[in-house]
C-alpha positions in Angstrom: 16.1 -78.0 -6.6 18.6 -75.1 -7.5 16.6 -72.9 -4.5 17.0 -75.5 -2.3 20.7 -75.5 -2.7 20.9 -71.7 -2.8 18.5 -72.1 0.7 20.9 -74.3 2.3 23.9 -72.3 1.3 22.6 -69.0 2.4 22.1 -70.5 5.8 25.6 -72.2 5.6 27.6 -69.1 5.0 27.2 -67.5 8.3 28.3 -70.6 10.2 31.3 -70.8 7.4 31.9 -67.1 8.0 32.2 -67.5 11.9 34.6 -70.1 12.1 37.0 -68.6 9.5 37.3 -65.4 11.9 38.1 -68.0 14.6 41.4 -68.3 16.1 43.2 -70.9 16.1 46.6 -71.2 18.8 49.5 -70.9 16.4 51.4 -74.5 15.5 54.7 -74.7 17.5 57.5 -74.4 14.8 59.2 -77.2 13.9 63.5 -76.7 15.5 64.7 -77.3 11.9 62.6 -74.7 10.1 63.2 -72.4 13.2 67.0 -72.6 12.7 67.1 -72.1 9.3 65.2 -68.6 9.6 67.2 -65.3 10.0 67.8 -63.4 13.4 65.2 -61.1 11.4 62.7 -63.8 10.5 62.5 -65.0 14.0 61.9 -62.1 15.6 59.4 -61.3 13.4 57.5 -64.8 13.4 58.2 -64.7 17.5 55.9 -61.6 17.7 53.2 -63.3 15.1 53.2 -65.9 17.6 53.0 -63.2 20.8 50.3 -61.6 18.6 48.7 -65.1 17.7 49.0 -65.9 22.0 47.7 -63.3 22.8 44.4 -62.7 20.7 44.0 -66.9 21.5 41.6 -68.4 24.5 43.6 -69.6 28.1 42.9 -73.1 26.8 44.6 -72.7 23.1 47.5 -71.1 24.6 47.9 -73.9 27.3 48.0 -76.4 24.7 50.5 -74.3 22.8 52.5 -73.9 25.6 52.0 -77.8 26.3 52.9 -78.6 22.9 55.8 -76.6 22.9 57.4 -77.9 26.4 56.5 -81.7 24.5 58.9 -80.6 21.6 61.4 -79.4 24.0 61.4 -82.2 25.7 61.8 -84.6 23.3 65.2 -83.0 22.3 68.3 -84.7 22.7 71.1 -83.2 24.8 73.0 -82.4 22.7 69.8 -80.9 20.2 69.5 -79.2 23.8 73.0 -78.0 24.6 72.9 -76.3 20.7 69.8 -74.5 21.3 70.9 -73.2 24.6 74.2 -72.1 23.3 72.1 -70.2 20.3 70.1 -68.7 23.0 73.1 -67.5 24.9 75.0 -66.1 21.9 71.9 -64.3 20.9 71.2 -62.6 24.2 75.0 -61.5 24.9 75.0 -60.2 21.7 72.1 -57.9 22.8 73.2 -54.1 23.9 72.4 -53.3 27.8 69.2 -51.5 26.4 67.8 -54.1 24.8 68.5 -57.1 27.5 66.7 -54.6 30.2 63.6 -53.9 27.7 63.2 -57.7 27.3 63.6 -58.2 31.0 61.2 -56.0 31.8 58.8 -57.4 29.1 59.0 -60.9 30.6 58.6 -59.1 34.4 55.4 -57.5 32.8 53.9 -60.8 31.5 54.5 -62.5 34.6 53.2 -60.0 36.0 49.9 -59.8 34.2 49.7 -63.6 35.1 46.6 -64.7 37.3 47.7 -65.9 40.4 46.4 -69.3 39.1 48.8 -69.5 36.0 51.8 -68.4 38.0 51.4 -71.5 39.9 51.0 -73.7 37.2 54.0 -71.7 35.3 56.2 -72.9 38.8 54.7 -76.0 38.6 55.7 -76.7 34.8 59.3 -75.2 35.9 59.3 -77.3 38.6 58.7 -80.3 35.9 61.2 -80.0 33.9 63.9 -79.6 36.5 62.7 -82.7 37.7 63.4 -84.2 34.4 66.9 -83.1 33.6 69.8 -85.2 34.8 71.9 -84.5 38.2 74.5 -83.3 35.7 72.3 -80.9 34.0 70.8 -79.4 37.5 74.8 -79.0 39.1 75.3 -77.2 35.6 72.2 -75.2 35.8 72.4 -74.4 39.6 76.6 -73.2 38.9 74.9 -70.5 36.3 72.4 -69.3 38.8 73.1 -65.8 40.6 73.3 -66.1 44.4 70.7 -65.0 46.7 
């Protein structure tokens, strides 16, 4: 019976072994334990994330993304209009270096983008404008450089 066992755990452990080297998408963090971190702890749990993203399948980091528009979403206004002031605050506290090296980070994603996800990236945009109040868009739309 004991070789049996030892049988059936021998040919267990390389089934165990693959899906502990699988990756899962990372969980979207919770706005209250986010808040709480440091400017410090966020960056660096933003770029676990990136890494996390990055090193996950197209489908793990569409539900990620998913499940992070859901939270967003499911924000008050004014949850909202705190987050988006943190937001600003952090990036006009950046130095003219920094805001162009995270531009052109965020040009080189989209530009790595299949031609398929930049729709569905317009698309998701295009969502959540929907969603916000006439109030919000006239707000959003005063902000917004001319073309």
């Amino acid at each position: 019976m004991p070789v049996r066992l030892f049988r059936r755990l021998l040919c267990a452990l390389p089934l165990a072994l693959l899906g502990a080297g699988a990756q899962a998408a990372p969980a979207v963090p919770e706005l209250q334990d986010w808040s709480r971190l440091s400017p410090a702890q966020q960056a660096e749990r933003r770029e676990d994330i990136r890494r996390q993203l990055q090193d996950a399948s197209p489908a793990e980091r569409q539900l990620f993304r998913q499940k992070l528009r859901e939270r967003l979403e499911q924000l008050s206004p004014a949850e909202r209009e705190t987050l988006i002031d943190a937001t600003r605050q952090r990036w006009q506290s950046l130095s003219p270096e920094q805001r162009e090296a995270l531009a052109a980070e965020r040009r080189a994603r989209l530009q790595a983008m299949t031609p398929q996800e930049r729709r569905q990236l317009l698309q998701q945009r295009r969502a959540m404008l929907q969603k916000l109040t006439p109030e919000e868009r006239a707000a959003l739309r005063e902000k917004l450089p001319l073309r």
